[in-house]
Structures are given as C-alpha cells and as structure tokens.
LUMKE-818332 format. One record per atom (N, C-alpha, C, O, CB): x, y, z. Coordinates in steps of 0.2 Angstrom, whole numbers, plus 2048, in hexadecimal, padded with zeros to 3 digits. Glycine has a CB too. Layout:
N
XYZ...
***
This chain:
292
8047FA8008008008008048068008098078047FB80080680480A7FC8068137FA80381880180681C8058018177F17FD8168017FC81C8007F381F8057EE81D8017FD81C7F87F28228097ED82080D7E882580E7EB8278137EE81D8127E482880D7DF83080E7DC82C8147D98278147D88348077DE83081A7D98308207D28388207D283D81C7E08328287D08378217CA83E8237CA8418297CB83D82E7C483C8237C984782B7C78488337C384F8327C48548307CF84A8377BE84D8357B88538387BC85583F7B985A8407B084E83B7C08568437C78558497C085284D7C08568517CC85E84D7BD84F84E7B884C8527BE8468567C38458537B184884E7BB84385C7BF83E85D7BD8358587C082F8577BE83E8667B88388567B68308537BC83084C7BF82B84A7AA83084F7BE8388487C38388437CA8378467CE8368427C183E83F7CD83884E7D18368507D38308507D982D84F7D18378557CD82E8527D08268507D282484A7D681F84A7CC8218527D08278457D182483F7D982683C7DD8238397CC82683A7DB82E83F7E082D83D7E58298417EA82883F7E283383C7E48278467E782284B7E881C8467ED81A8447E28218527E28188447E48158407E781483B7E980F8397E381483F7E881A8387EB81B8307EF81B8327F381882F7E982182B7F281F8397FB81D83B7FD81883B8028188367FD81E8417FB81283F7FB80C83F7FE8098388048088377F38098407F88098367F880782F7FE8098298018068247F180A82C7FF81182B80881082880C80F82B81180E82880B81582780C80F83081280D83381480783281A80583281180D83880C80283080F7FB8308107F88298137F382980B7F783380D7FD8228107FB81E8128008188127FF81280C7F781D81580681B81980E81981680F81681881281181F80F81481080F81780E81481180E81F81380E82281880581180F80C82080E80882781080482981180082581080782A80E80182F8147F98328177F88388167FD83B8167F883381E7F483B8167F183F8107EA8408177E583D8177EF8398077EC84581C7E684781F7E084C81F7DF8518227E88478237DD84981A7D984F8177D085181D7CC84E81F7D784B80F7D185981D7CA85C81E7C985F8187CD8618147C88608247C08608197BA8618167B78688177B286881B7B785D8177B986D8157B68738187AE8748137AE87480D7BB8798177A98768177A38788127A287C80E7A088281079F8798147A387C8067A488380379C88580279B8877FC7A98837FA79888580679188780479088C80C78D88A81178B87F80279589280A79489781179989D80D79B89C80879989281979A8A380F79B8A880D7A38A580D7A58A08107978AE8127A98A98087AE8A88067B48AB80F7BA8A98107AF8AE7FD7B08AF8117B68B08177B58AC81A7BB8A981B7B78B681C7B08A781C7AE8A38217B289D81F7B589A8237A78A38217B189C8177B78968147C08978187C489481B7B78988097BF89D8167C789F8197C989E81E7CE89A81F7C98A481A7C48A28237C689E8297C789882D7CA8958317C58A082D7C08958287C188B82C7C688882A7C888282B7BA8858297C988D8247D088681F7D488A8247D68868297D48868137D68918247DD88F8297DB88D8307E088E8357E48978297D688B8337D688A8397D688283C7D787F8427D188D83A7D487F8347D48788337DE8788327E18758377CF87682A7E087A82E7E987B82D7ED87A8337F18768357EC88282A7E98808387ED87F83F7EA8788417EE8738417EC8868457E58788437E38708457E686A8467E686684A7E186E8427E686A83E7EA8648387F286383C7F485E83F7EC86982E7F386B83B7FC86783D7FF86784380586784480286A8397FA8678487F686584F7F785E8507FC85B8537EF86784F7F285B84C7F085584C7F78508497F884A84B7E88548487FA8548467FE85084280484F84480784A8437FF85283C80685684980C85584E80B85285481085185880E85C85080384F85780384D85D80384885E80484586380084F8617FF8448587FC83D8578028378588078368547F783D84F80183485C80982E85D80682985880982485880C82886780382A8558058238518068288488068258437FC81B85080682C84880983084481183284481383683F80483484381583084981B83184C81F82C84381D82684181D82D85682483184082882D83B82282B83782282583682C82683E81B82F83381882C82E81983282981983882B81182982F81A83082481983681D81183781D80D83381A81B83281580F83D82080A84082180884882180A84C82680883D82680484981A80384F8187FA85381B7F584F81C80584F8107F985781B7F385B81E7EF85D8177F385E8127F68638237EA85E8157E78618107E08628117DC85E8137E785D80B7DF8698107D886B8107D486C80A7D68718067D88708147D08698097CB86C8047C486C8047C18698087CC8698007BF8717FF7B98748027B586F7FD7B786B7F97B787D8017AD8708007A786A7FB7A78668007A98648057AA8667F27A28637FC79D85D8027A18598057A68578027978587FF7A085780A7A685380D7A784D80A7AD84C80A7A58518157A48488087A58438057A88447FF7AD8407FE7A18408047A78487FB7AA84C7F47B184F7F47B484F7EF7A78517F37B28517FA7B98527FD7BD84F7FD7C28507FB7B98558017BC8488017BD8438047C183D7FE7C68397FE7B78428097BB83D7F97BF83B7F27C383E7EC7C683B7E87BB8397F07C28437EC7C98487EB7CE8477EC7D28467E87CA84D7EE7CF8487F57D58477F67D88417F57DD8417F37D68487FB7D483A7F77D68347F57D88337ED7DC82F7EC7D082F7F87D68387E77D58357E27DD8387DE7E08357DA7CE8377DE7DF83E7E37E28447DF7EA8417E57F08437E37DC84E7E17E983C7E97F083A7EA7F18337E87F782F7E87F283B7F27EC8317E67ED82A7E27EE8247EA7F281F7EC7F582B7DB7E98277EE7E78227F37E681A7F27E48177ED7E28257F67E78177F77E380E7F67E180B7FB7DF8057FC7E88087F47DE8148007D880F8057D78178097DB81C8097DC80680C7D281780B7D081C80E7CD81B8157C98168167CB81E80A7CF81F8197CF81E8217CA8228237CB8288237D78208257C38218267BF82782B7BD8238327BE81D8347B682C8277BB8288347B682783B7AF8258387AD8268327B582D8407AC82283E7A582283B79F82883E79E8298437A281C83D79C82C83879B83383B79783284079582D84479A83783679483A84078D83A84378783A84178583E83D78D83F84578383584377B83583F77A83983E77E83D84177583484177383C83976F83F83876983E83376883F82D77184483876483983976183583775E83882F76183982A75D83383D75983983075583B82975B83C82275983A81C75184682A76183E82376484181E76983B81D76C83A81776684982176A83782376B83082276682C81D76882981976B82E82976082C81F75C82581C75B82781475A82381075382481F75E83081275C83180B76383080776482C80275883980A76983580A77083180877582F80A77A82F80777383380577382B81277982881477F82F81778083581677B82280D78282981B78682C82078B83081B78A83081478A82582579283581F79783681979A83081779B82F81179C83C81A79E82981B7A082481979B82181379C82180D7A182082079582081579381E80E79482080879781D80478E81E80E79282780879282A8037998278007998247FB7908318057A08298037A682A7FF7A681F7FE7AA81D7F97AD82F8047A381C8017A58157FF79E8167F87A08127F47A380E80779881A7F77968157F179981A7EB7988187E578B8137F179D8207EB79E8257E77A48257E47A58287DF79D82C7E97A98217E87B08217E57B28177E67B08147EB7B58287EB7B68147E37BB8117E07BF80D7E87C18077E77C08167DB7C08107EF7C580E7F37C280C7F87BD80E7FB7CB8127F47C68087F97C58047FF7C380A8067C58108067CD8008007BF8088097BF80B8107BE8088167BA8048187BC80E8127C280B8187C48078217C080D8267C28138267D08058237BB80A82A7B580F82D7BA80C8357BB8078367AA80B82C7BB8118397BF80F83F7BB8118437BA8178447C58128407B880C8477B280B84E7B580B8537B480F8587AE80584E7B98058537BD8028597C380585B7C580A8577BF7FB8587C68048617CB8078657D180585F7D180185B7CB80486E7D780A8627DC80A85C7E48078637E980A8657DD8168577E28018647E97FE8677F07FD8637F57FF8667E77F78687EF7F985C7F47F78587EF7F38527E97F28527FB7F185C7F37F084F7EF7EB8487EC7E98497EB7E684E7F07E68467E67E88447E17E48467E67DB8447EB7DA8417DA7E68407E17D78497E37D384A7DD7CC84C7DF7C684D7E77D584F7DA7CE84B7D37C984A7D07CD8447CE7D38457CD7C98507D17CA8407CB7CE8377C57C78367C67C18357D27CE82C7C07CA8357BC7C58347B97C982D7B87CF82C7B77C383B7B97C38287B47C68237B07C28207B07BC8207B87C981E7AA7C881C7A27C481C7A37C18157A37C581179A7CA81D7A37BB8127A37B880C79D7B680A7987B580E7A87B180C79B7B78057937B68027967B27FC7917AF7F978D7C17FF7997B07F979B7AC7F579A7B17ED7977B07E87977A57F679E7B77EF79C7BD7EA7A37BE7E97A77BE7ED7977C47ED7A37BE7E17AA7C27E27AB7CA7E47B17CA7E47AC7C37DC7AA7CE7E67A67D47E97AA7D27EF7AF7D67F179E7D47E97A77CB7F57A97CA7FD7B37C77FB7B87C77FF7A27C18007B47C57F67BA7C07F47BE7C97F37C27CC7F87B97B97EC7BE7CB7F07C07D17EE7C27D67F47C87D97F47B97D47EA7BD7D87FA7C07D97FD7C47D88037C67DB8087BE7DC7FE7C57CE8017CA7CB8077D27CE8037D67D18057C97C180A7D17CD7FD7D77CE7F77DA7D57FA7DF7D57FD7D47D07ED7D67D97F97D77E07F97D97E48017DB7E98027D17E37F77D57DF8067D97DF80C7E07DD80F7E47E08137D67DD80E7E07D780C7E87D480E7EC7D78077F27D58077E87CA80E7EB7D98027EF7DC7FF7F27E27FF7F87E37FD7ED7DB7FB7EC7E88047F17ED8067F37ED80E7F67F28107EF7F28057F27E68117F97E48177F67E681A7F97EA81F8027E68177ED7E681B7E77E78217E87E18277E77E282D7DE7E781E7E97DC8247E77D58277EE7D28267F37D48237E17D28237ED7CC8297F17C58297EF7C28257E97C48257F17C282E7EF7BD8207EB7B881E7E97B18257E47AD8257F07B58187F07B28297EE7AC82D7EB7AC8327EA7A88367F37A882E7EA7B38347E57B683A7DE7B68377DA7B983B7E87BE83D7DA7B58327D67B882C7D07B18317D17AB8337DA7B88217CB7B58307C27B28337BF7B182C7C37B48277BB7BA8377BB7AE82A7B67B08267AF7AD8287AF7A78287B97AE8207A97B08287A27B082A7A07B08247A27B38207A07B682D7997AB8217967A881E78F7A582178E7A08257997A481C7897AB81D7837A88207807A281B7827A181577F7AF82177B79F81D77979C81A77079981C76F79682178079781976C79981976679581876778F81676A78E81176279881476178A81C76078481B75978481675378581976078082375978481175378680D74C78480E74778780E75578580674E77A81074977781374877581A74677081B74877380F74A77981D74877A82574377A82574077482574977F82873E78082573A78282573377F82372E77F82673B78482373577A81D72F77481B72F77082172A76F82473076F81473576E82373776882873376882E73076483173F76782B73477082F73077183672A77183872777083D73077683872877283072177583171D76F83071777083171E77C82A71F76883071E76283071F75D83571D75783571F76082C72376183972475E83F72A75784072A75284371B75D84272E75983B73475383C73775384373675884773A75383673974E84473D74C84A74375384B74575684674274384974375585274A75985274F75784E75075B84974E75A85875274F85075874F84C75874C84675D74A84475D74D85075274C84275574D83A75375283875275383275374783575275783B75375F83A75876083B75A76283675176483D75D75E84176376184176775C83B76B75F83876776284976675883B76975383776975682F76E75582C76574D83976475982D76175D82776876582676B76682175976082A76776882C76B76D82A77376C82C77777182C76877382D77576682E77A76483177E76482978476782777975E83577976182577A75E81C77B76581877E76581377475981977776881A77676F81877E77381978177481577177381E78077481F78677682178B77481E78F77881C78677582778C76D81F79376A81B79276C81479776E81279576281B78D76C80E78C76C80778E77580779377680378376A80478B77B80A79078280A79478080C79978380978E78880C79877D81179E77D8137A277B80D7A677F80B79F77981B7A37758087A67758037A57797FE7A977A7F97A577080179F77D7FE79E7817F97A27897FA7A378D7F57977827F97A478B8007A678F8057AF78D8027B37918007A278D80F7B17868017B87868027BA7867FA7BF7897F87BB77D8077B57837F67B77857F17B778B7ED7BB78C7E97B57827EE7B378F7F07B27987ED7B979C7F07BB7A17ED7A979C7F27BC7997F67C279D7F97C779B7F57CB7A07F47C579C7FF7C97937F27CC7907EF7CD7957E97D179A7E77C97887EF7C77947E67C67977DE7C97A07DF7CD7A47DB7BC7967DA7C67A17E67C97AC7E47D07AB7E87D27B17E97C27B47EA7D47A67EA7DA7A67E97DD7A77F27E27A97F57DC7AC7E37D77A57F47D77A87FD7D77A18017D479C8007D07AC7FF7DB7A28077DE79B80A7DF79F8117E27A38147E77978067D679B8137D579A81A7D479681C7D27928197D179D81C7D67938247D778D8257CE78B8277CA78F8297DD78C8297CD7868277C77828287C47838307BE7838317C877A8277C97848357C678583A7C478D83C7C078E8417CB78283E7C77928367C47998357BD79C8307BB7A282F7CA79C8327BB79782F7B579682A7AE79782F7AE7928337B678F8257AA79A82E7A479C83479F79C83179D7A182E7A47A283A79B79583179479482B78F79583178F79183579378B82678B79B83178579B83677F79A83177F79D82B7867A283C77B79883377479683177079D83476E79D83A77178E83376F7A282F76B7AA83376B7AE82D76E7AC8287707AF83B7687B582D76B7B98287727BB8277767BB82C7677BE8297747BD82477A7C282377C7C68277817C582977A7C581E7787CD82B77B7D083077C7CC8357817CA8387787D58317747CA8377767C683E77C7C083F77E7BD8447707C484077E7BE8397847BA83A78A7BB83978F7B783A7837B583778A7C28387907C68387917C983D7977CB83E7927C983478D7CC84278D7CE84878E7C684D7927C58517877D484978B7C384B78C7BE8507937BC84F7977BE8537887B78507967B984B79D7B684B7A17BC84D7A67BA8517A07B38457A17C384B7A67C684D7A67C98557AB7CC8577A77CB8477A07C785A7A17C78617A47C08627A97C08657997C98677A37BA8607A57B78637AD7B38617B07AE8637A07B38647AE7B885C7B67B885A7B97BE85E7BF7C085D7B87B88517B57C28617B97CA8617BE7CD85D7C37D085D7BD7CA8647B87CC8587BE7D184F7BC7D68527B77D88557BB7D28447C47DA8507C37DF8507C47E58497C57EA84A7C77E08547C27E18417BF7E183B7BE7DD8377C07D78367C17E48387B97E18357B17DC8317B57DF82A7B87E582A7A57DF8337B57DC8257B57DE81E7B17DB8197B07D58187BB7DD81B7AD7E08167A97DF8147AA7E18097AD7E68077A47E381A7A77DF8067A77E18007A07E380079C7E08027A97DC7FA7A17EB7FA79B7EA7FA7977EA7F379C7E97EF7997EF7FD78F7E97EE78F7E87E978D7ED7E278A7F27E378C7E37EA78E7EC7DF78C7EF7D878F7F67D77937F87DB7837F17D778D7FA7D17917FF7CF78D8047C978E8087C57997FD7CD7898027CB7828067C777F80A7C878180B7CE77E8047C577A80D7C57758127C97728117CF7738157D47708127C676F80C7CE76D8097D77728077DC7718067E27688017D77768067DB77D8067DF77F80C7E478180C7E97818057DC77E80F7E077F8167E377A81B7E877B8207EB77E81A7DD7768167E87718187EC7718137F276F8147F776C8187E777380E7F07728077F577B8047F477E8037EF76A7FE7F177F8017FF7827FF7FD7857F87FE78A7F57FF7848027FC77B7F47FB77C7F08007797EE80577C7F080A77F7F08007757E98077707E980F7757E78137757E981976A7E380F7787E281177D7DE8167827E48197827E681F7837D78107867E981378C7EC81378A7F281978D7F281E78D7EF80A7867F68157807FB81977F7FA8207817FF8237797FB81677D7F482477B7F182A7807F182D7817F38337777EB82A7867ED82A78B7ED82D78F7F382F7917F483578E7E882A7907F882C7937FE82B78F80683079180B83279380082278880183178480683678480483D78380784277C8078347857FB83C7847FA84378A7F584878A7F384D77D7F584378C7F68457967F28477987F884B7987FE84A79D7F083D79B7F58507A07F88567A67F98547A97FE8577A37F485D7A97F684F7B07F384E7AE7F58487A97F78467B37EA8507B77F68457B97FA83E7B77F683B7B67F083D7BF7FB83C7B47F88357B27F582E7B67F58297B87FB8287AD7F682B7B97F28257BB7F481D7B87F38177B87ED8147C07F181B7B47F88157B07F88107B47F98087B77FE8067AD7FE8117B27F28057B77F27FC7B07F37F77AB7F07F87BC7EA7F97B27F77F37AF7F77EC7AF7F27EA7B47EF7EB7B07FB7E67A87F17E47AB7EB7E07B07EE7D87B17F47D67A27E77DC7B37EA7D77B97EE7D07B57F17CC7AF7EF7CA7BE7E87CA7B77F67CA7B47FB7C47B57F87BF7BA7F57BE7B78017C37B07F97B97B27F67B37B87F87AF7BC7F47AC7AE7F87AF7B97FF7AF7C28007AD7C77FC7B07CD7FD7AE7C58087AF7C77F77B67CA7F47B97CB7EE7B97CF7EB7BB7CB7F67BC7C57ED7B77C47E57B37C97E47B07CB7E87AC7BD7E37AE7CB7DC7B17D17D87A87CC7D87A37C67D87A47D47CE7A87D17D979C7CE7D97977CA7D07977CE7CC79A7D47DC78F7C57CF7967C67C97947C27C47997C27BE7987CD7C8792
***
C-alpha cells in the first residue's frame, strides 16, 4: 500500500481514525493525506476563516498524534460537500484506501442519503476502513462476511493485499438457509431428523463454502470457516461477538444507478450497526475489469 486519505471533522470519533491510519503506516510505509472538508455553501470570509483555522488544527493533530510519530503525513484542506471532498482528496493523491470515523446521525437526512461514510463508499472506487473500535495496535481478529459473491471474495483480496490482515489470523462468516426446514416442521418430523436434515444442509455449503475460497484463490483454514443457519446480519454479528473481531470486511454490490442509491442490505446494516471497524470494498469497475 502507497498511500492512505484519512478524514477528520477534529471530532474524537475522526481521532480515531487518524489513529488508525497511523497504525496502518507505520505498519506498511505508506503515506497520509489528512484531509478536511470545509462548507463552501456560506459567505467567502467565513470560507477563510474555517480553512486557516482548520490549518492550525491540522498541524496540531499531526504534531501530537503518537501513532503519527516517523509517518509521511501531509494536511489538506478543501471546500464542497464533505463526501465530495473526501473523494477528491483520495482521487487527486492516488490513494488505496480511505480511513474515517463513523459520523454523526441525522436521522431523516440519513434514511434519504445515508451517512457521509456511505455516501463516499457508494460514489467513489476505494476501499473504506469505518473506525468504531478502540485504536490499541493491528487488527488481529478479521472476520469476514462471504456470500459466495465475487464482490465478498474481492474484498478478502483487497484486504490482505493492502497488509490490513493476516491471512492466517483471517475468520470467515457464512450464512446459510436450510430451505426445507420449514416444510419439516410444519409436519411435525422427529427433532432429530430435523437436525439430522440441516446437519446435511451444513456440510453440502460447507463444501460449497471451500470450493468458492479455493476457486477466488483464498486459504482459510477449516476450523476458521463459520456456517450459521440465520440471516446475514444476524450471523455476522453473532460470530464476530463470539470471536471478538475486531473487523468485519465486507464487499459491497453493483455499480449502477441503483447502486448508488443502495449499498447493499447486508453492507448498509453492518456499517450502521457494528461496534468494531468495518472495511468496506467496491465491487471492480468496469475500466478495471481484464479484457476477456
């Protein structure tokens, strides 16, 4: 990894993120790029004074912060909607992952366009790493949600490739539906050729689960594989309390019109309702597709 745009509102929830963006260079050199957002929809002095007041701030934060001690780390301010800003900066240093906090609600304005994290995960191309959780050292439990999508494979790639994760420390969560449960029940079979039913259930995704990692080129071991029978959020919140991840990574889907608008039920749920950092990947852009 080059190269990393953190964000800061100076709130403490954006402290932490540059806390982690320290981390994160530290541990694999890269650069930082700490960018605010000033509002250009206010009178031109008022612009003035929030950028140089943001400037002093900035190199505040950048001279006191110990995990920024020995990182190549520059300040930049720029005006326009904060998400807009926020991809700018990432686009214009030729970033490969983007670092925030998770902001502040505001519900209504939330349910129509999503948080600023959203917004900059469904509008731009990079990765984002949403920092919830306390900022100790590495993450070191990663658990991530596999749907058998290339989309979910994509962002284990894209995690361990810019040196977020271990491979050999790496979770992976898999929900799954017993399709005919439900008839079983409703007919009153014996408990145990119900359990006996989704027991058969379990092992048929569990091969289907080893070959899909097999094929996207990913090698987790069998005893890190977590097939829960539930929906998708709730079995991603459940395995990651009872692993104590401290990140969930998540892919999210499409790149179309409606995409833009939605990112994702699973992606969305997790990114609103998770304690612990998330890392949020795009699916590849068609300019970035192989020919062929």
């Amino acid at each position: 990894m080059r190269h990393v745009t953190v964000a800061t509102d100076f709130s403490a929830r954006s402290q932490r993120a540059l806390r982690r963006a320290g981390l994160i260079a530290r541990t694999t050199g890269c650069a930082i790029t700490l960018v605010h957002v000033v509002d250009d929809e206010q009178p031109d002095s008022l612009i003035a004074v929030e950028r140089d007041e943001a400037v002093r701030i900035m190199a505040g934060l950048t001279a006191t912060t110990a995990e920024l001690r020995d990182v190549r780390c520059e300040a930049l301010v720029v005006t326009g909607e904060a998400f807009q800003g926020i991809l700018r900066a990432a686009e214009s240093r030729g970033s490969d992952l983007i670092v925030m906090g998770p902001h502040r609600r505001q519900l209504l304005r939330d349910i129509f366009v999503g948080t600023t994290v959203e917004r900059v995960i469904r509008s731009g191309p990079f990765p984002v790493l949403m920092v919830n959780g306390p900022v100790a050292g590495p993450h070191v439990r990663p658990l991530a949600a596999i749907d058998l999508s290339e989309s979910s494979a994509r962002a284990v790639r894209t995690a361990l490739a810019l040196g977020l994760v271990a491979a050999d420390m790496l979770a992976v969560v898999h929900a799954f539906t017993a399709a005919g449960k439900g008839k079983l029940a409703a007919v009153d079979v014996p408990g145990a050729v119900l359990g006996d039913y989704v027991a058969r259930e379990r092992d048929q995704v569990r091969r289907e689960l080893s070959v899909f990692l097999e094929a996207s080129r990913l090698t987790v071991a069998e005893t890190a594989m977590h097939l829960v029978e539930d929906v998708p959020f709730d079995a991603i919140g459940r395995v990651a309390g009872e692993l104590g991840a401290d990140l969930v990574i998540v892919g999210t889907h499409g790149r179309g019109a409606l995409a833009r608008l939605l990112l994702g039920s699973v992606a969305e749920a997790v990114l609103r309702s998770l304690d612990i950092d998330v890392l949020a990947v795009p699916p590849l852009r068609a300019s970035e597709a192989p020919e062929g």
